[in-house]
C-alpha atoms as an extended CHARMM CRD file, in Angstrom:
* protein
*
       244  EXT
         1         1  UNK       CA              5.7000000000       12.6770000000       -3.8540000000  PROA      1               0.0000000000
         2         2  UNK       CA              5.9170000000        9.7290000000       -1.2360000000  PROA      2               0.0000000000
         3         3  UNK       CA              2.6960000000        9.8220000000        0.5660000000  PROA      3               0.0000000000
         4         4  UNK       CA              1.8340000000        7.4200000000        3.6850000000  PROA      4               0.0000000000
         5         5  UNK       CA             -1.8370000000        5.8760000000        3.5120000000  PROA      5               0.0000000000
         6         6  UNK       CA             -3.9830000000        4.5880000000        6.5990000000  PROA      6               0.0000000000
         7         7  UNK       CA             -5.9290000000        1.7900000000        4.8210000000  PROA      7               0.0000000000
         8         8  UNK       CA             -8.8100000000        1.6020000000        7.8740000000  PROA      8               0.0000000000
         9         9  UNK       CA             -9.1600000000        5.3140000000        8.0860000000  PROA      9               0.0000000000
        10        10  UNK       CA             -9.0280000000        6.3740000000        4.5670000000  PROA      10              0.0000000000
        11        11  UNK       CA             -6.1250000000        8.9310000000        6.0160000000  PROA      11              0.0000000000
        12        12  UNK       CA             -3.3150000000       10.6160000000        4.3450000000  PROA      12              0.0000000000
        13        13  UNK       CA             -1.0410000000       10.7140000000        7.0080000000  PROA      13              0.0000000000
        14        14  UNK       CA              2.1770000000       12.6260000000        5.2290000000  PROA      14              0.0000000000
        15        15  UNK       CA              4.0070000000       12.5640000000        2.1670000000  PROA      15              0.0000000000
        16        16  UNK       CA              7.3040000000       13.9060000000        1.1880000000  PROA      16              0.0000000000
        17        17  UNK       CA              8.6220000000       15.4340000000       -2.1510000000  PROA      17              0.0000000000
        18        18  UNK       CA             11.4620000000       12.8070000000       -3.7950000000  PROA      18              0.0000000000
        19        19  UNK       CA             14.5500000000       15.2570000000       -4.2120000000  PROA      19              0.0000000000
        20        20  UNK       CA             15.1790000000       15.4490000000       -8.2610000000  PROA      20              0.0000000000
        21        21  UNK       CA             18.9210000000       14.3240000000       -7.5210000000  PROA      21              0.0000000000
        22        22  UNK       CA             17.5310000000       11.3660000000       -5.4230000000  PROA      22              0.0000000000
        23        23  UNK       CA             14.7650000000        8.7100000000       -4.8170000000  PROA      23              0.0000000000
        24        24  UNK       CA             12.0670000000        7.2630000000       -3.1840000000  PROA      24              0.0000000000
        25        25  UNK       CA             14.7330000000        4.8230000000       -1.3890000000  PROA      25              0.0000000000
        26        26  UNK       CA             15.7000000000        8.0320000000        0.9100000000  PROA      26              0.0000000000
        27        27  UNK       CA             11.9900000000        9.6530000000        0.9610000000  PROA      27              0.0000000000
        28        28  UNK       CA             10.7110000000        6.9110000000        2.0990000000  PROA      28              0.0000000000
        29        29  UNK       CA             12.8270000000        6.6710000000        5.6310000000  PROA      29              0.0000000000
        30        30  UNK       CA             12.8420000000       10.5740000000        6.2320000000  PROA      30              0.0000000000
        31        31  UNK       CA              8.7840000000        9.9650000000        5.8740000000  PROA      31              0.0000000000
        32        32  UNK       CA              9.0980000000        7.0860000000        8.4360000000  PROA      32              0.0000000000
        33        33  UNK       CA             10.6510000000        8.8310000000       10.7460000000  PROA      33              0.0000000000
        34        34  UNK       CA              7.7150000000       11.8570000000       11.3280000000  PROA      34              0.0000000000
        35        35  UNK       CA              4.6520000000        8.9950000000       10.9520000000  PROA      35              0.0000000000
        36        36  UNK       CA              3.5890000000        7.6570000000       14.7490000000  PROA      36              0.0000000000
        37        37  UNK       CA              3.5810000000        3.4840000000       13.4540000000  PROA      37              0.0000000000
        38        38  UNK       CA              3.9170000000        2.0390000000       16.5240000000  PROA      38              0.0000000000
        39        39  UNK       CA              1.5760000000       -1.4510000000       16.5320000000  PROA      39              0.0000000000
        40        40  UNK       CA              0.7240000000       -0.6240000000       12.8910000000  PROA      40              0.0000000000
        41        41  UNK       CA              1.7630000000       -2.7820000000        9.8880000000  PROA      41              0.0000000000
        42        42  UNK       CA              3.8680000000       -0.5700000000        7.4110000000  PROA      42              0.0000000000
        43        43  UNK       CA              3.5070000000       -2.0680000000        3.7630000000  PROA      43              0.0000000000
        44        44  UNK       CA              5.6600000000       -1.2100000000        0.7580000000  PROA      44              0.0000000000
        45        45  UNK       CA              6.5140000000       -1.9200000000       -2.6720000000  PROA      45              0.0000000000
        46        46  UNK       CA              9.8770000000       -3.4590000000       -4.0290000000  PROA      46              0.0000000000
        47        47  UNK       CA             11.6040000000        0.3050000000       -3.7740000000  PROA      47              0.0000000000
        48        48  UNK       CA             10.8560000000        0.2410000000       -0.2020000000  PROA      48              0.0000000000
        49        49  UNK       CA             12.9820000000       -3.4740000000        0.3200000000  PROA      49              0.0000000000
        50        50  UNK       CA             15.9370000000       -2.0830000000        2.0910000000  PROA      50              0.0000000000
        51        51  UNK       CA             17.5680000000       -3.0770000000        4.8540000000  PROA      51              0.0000000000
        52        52  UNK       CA             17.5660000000        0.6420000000        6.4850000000  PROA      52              0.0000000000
        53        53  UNK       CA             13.9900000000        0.9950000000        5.9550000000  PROA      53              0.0000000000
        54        54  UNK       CA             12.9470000000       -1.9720000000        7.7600000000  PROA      54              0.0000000000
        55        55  UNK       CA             15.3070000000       -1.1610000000       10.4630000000  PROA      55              0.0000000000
        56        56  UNK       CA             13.4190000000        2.1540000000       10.6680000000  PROA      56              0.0000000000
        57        57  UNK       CA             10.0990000000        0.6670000000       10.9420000000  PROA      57              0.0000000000
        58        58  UNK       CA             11.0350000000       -1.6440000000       14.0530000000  PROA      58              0.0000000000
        59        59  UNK       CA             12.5660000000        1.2190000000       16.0830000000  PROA      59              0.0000000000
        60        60  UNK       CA              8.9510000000        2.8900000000       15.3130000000  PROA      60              0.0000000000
        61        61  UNK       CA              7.7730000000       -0.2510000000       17.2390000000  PROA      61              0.0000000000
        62        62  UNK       CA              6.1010000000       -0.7610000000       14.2340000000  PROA      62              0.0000000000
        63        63  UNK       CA              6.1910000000       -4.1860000000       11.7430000000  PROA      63              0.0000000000
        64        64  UNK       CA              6.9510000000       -4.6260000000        8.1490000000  PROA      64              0.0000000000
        65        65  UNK       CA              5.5740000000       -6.5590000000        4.8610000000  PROA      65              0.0000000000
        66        66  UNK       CA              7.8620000000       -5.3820000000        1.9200000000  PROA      66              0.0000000000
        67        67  UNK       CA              7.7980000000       -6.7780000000       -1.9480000000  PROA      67              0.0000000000
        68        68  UNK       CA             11.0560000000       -8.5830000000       -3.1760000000  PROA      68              0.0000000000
        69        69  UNK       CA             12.0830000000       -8.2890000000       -6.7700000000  PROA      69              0.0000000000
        70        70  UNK       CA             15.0030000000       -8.4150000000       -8.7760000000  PROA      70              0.0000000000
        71        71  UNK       CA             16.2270000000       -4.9010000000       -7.0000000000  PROA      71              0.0000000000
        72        72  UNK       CA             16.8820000000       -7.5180000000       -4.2300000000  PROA      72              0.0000000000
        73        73  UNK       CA             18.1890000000      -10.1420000000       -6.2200000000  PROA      73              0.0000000000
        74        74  UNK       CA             19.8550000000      -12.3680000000       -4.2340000000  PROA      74              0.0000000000
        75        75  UNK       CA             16.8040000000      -12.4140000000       -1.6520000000  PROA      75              0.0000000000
        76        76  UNK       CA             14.7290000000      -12.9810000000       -4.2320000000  PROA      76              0.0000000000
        77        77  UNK       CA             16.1650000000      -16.2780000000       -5.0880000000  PROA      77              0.0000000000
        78        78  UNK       CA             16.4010000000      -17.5070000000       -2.1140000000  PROA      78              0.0000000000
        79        79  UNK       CA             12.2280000000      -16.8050000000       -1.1880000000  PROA      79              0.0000000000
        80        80  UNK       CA             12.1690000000      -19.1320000000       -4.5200000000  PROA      80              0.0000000000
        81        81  UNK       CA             14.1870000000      -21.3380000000       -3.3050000000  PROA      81              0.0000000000
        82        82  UNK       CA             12.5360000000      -21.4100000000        0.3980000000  PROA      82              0.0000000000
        83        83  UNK       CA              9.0750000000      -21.9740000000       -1.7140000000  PROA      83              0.0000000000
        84        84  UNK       CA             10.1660000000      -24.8100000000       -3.7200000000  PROA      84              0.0000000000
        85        85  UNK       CA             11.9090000000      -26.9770000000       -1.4340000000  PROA      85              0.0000000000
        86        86  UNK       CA             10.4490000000      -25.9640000000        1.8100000000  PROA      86              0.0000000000
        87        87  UNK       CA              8.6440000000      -28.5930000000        3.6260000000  PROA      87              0.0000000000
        88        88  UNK       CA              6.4370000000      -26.4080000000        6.5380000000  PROA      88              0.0000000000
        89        89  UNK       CA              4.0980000000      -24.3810000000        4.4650000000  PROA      89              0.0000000000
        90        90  UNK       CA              1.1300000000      -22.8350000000        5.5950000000  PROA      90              0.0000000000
        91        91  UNK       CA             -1.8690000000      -21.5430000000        3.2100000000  PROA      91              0.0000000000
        92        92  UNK       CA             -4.9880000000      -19.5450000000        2.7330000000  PROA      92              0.0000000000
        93        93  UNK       CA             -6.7770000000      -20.0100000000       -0.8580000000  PROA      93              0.0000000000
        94        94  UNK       CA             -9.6830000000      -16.9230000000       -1.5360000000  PROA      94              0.0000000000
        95        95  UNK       CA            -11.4070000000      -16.5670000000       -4.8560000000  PROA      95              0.0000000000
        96        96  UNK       CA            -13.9520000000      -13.6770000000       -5.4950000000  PROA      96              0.0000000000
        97        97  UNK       CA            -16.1910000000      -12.7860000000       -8.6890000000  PROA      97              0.0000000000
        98        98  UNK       CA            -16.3850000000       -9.3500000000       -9.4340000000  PROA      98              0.0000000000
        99        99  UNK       CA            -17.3610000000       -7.5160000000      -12.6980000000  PROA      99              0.0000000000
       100       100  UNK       CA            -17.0390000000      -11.0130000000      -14.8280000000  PROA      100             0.0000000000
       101       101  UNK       CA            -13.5140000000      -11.9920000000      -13.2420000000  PROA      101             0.0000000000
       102       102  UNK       CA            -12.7160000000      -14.7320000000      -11.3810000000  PROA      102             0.0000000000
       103       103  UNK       CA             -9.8130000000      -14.0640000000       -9.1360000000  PROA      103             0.0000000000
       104       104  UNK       CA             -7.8390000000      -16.5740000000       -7.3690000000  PROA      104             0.0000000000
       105       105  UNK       CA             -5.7840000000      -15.3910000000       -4.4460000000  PROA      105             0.0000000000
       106       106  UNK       CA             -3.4660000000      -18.7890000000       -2.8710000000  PROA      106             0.0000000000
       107       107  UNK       CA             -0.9520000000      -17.0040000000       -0.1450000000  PROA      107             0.0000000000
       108       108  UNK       CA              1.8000000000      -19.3780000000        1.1160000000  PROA      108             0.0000000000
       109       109  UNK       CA              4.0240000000      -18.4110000000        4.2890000000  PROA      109             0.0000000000
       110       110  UNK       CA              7.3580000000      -20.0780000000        5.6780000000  PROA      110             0.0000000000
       111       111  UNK       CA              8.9820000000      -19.2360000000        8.8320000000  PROA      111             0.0000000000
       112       112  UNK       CA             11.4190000000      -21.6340000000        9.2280000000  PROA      112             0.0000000000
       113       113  UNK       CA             13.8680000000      -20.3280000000        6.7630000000  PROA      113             0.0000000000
       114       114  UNK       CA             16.8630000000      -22.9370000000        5.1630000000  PROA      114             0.0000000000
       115       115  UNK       CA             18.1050000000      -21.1410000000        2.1140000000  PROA      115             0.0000000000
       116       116  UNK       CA             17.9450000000      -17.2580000000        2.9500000000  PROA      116             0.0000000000
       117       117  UNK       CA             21.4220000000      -16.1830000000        3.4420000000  PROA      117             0.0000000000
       118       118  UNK       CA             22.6030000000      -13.2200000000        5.7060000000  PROA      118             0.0000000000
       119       119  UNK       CA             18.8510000000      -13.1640000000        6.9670000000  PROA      119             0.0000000000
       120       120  UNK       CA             20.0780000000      -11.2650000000       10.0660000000  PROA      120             0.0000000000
       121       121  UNK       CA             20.6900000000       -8.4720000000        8.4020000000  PROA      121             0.0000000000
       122       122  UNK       CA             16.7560000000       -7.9020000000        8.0060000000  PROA      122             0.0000000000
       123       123  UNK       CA             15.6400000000       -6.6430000000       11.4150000000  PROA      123             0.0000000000
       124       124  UNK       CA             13.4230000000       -9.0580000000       12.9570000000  PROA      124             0.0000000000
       125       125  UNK       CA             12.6370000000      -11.1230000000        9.7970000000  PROA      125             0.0000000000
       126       126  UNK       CA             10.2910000000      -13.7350000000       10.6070000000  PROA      126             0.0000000000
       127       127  UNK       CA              8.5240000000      -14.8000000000        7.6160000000  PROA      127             0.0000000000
       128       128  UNK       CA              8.5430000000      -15.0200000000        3.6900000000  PROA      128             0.0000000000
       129       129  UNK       CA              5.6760000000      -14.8590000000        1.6940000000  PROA      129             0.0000000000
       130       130  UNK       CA              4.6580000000      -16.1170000000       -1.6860000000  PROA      130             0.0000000000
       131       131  UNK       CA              1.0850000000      -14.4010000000       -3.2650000000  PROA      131             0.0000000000
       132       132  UNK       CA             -0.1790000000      -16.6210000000       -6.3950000000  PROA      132             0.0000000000
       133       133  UNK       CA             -2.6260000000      -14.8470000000       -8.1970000000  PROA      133             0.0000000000
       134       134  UNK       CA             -5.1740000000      -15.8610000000      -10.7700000000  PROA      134             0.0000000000
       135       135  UNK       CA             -7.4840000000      -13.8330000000      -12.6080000000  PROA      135             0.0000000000
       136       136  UNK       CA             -9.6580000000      -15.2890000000      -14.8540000000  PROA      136             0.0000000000
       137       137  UNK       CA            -12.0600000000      -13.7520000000      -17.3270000000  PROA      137             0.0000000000
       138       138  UNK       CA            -15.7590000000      -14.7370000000      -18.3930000000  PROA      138             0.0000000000
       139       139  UNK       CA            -17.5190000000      -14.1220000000      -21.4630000000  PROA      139             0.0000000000
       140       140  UNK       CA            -13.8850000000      -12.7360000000      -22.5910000000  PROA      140             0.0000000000
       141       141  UNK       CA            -11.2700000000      -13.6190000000      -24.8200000000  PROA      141             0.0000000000
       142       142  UNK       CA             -8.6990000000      -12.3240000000      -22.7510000000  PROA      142             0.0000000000
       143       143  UNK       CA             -6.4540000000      -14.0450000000      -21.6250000000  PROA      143             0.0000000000
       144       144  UNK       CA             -5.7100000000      -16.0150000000      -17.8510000000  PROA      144             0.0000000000
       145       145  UNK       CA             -3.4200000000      -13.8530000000      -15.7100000000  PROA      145             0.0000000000
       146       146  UNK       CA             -1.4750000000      -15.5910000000      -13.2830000000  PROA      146             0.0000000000
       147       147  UNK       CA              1.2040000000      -13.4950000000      -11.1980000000  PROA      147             0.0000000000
       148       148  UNK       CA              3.7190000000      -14.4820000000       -8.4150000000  PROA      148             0.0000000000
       149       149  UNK       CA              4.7350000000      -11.9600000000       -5.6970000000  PROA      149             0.0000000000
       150       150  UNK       CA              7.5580000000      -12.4270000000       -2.9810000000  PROA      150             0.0000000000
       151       151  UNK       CA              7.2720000000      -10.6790000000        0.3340000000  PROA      151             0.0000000000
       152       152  UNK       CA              9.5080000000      -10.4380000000        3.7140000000  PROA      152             0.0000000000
       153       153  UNK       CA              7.8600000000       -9.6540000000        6.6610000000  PROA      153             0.0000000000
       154       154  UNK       CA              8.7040000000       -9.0380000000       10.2570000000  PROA      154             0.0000000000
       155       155  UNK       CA              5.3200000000      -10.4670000000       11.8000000000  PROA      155             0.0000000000
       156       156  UNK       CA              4.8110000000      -13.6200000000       12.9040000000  PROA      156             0.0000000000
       157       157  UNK       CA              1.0950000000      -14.1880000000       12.0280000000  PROA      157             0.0000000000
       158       158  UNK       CA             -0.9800000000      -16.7250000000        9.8150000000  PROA      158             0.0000000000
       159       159  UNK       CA             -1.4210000000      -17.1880000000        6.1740000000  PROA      159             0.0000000000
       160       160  UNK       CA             -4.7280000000      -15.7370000000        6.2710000000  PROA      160             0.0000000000
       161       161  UNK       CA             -3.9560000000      -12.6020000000        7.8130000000  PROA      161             0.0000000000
       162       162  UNK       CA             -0.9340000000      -11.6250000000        5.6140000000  PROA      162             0.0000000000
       163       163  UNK       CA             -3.8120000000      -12.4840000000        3.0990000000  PROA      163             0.0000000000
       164       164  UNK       CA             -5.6920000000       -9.5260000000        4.3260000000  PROA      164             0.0000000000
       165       165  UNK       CA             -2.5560000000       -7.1420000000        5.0450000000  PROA      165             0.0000000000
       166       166  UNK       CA             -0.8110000000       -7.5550000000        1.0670000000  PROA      166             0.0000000000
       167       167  UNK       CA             -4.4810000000       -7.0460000000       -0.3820000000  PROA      167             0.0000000000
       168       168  UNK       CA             -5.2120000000       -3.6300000000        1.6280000000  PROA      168             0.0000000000
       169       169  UNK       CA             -1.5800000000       -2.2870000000        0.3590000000  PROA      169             0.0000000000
       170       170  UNK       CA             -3.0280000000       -1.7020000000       -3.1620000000  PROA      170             0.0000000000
       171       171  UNK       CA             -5.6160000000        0.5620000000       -1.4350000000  PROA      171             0.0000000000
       172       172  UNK       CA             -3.2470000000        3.4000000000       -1.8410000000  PROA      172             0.0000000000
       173       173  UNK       CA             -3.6420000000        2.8440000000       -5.7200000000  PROA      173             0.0000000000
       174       174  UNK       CA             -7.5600000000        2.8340000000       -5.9220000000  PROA      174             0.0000000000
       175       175  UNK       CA             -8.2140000000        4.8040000000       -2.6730000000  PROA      175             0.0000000000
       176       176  UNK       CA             -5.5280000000        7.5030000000       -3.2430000000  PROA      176             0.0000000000
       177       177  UNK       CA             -3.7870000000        7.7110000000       -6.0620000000  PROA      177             0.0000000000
       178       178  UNK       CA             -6.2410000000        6.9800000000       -8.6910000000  PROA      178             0.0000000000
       179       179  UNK       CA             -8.9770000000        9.5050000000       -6.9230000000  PROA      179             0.0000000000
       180       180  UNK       CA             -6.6950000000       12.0640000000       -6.7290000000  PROA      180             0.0000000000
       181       181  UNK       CA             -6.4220000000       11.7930000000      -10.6140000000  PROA      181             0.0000000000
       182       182  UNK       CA            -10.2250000000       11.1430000000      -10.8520000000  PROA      182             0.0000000000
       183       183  UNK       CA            -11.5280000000       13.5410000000       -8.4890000000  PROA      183             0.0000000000
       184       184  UNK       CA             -9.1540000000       16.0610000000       -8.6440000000  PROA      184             0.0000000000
       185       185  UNK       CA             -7.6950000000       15.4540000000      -12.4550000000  PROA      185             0.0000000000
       186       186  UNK       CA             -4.3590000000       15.4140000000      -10.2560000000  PROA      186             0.0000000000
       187       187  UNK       CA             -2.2340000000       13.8620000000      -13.3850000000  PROA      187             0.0000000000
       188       188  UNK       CA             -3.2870000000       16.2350000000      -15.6330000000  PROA      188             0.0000000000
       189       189  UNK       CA             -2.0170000000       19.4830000000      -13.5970000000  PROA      189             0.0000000000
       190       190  UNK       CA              0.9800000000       21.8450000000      -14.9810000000  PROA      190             0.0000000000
       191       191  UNK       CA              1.5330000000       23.2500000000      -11.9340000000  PROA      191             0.0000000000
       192       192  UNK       CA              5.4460000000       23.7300000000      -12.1600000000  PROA      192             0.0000000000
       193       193  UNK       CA              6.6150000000       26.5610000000      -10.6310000000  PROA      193             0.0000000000
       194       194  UNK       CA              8.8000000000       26.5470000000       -7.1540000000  PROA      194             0.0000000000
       195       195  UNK       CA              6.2970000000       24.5720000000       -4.4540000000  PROA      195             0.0000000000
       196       196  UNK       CA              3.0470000000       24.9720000000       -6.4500000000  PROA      196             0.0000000000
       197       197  UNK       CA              2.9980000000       21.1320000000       -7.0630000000  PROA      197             0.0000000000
       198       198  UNK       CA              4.0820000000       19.8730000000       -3.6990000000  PROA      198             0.0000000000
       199       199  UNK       CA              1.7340000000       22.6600000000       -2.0810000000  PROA      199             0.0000000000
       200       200  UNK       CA             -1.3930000000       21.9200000000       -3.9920000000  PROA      200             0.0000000000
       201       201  UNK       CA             -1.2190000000       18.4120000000       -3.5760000000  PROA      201             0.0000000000
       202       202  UNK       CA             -0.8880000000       19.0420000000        0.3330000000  PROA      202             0.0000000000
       203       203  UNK       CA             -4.1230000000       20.9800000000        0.0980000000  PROA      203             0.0000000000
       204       204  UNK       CA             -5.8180000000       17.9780000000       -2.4500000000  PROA      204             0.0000000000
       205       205  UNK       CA             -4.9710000000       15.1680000000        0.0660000000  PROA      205             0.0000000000
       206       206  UNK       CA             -6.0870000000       17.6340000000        3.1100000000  PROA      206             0.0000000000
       207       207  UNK       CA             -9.5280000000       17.6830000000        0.6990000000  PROA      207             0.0000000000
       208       208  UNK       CA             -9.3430000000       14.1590000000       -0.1660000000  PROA      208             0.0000000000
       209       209  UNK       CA             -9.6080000000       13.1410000000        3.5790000000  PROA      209             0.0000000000
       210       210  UNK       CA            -12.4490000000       15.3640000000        4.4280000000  PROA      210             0.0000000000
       211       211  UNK       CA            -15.0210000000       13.9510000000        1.6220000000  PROA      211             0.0000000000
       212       212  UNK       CA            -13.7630000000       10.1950000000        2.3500000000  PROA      212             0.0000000000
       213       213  UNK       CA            -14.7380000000       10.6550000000        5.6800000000  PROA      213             0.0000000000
       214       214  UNK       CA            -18.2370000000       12.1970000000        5.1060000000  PROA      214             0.0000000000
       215       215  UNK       CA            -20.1490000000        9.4150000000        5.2040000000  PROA      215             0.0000000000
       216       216  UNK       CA            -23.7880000000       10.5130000000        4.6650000000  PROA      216             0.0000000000
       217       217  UNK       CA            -23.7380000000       11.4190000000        1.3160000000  PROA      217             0.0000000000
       218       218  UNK       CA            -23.6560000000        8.2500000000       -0.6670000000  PROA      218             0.0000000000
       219       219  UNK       CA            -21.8820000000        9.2270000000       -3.7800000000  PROA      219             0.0000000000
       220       220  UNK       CA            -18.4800000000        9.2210000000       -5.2580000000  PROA      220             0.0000000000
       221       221  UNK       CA            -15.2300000000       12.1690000000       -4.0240000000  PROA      221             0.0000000000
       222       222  UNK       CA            -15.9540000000       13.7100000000       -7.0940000000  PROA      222             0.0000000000
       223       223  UNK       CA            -19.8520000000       14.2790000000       -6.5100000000  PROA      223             0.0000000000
       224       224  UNK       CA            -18.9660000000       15.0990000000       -2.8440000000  PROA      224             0.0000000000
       225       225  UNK       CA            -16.5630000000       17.7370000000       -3.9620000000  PROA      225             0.0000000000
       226       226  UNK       CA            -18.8420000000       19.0750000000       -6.5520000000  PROA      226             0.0000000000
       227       227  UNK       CA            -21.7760000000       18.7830000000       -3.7740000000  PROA      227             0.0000000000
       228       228  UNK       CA            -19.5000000000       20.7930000000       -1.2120000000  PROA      228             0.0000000000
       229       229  UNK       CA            -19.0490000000       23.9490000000       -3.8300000000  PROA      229             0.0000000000
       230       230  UNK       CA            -22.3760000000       24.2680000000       -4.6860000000  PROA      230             0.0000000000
       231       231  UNK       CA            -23.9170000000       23.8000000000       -1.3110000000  PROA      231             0.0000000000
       232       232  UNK       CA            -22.2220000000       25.5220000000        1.8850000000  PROA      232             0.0000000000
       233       233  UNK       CA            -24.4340000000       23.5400000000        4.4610000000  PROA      233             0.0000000000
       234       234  UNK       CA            -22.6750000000       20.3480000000        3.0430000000  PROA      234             0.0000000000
       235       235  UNK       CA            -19.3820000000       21.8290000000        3.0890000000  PROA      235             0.0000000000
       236       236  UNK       CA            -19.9970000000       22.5910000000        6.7590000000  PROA      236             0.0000000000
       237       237  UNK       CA            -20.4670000000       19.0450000000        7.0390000000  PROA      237             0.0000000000
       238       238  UNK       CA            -17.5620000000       18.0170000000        5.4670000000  PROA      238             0.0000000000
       239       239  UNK       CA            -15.4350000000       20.6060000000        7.4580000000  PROA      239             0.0000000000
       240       240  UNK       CA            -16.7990000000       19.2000000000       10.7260000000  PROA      240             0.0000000000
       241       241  UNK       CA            -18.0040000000       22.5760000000       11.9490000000  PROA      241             0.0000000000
       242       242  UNK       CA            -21.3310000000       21.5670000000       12.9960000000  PROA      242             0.0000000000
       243       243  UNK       CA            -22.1050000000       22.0440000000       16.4670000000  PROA      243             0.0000000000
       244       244  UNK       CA            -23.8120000000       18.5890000000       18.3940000000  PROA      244             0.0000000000
């Protein structure tokens, strides 16, 4: 499944099932193309870096940040290349302490581009983006973690706010799909035959944005689903069928 996540309103908004004789690389447009993005900011992983799919997102009237690997190779270099002999580089350094680990987040943006070749043939690229990322660990003998990632992007905005935008993309990990497997043991299901899977999983996102969005109960999806079959005034709640 290719799902879409809202990051401000803890929303599934669709997904599609990948084809078993295809990819996410043509999920991910046919997806696109049913989502309302216009004057959103559509981030995706390295399978997502293709020049259709960014294409897509700007007729939506909508605005891309998409990862660059070694799937894009040649792009890739040249981001590298941009970074390390660029001259007009703008920055925004964050470090946080949570749970005994220092993280350092530096992100670096360049909009003048010199080395990027065939650049027109993203739609609207405006600006390259390097995220250096350092996690350190106290009272640990692990070791230092320090991780580079490339990004294109069609805004033109500053260093602090791509920041912001890259960090709330790994919300669909922790937010989605890791409480789907938490809350609703998602990973661990055999459902197999015909549509079971793709159905049930409809009905366990449906689910998953009720309890996100029931805010008075101040306890975990899992708790709030447990909460909601043991007490039908709560579910009431989290159905919204309360009259005001």
């Amino acid at each position: 499944m290719v799902s879409a996540w809202a990051n401000e309103n803890n929303l599934v908004l669709g997904q599609i099932k990948v084809s078993e004789k295809s990819n996410e690389i043509t999920a991910i447009p046919k997806l696109l193309e049913v989502l309302a993005l216009k004057d959103t900011i559509v981030t995706i992983d390295a399978m997502g870096c293709q020049t259709n799919i960014a294409t897509k997102i700007i007729a939506k009237d909508a605005d891309y940040i998409l990862a660059v690997k070694g799937n894009q190779e040649q792009l890739y270099q040249d981001i590298k290349d941009e970074f390390r002999f660029g001259e007009k580089i703008s920055t925004n350094l964050v470090e946080s302490l949570d749970h005994g680990r220092i993280e350092t987040r530096k992100c670096s943006i360049i909009t003048g581009f010199q080395f990027i070749e065939n650049s027109n043939k993203w739609e609207n690229l405006k600006t390259v983006v390097r995220i250096e990322s350092i996690r350190e660990f106290k009272n640990s003998e692990k070791p230092t973690e320090k991780v580079v990632r490339y990004y294109i992007s069609s805004l033109k905005a500053e260093a602090i706010d791509f920041q912001k935008a890259i960090r709330s993309h790994w919300s669909i990990e922790n937010k989605l799909h890791w409480t789907l497997d938490a809350a609703f043991s998602e990973d661990a299901s055999r459902k197999r035959t015909k549509n079971a899977s793709q159905n049930f999983s409809i009905l366990n996102k449906i689910a998953l944005n009720l309890l996100k969005n029931e805010k008075t109960s101040k306890i975990g999806v899992k708790s709030r689903r447990m909460k909601a079959g043991w007490d039908n005034h709560y579910l009431i709640k989290v159905l919204n069928l309360m009259k005001v």
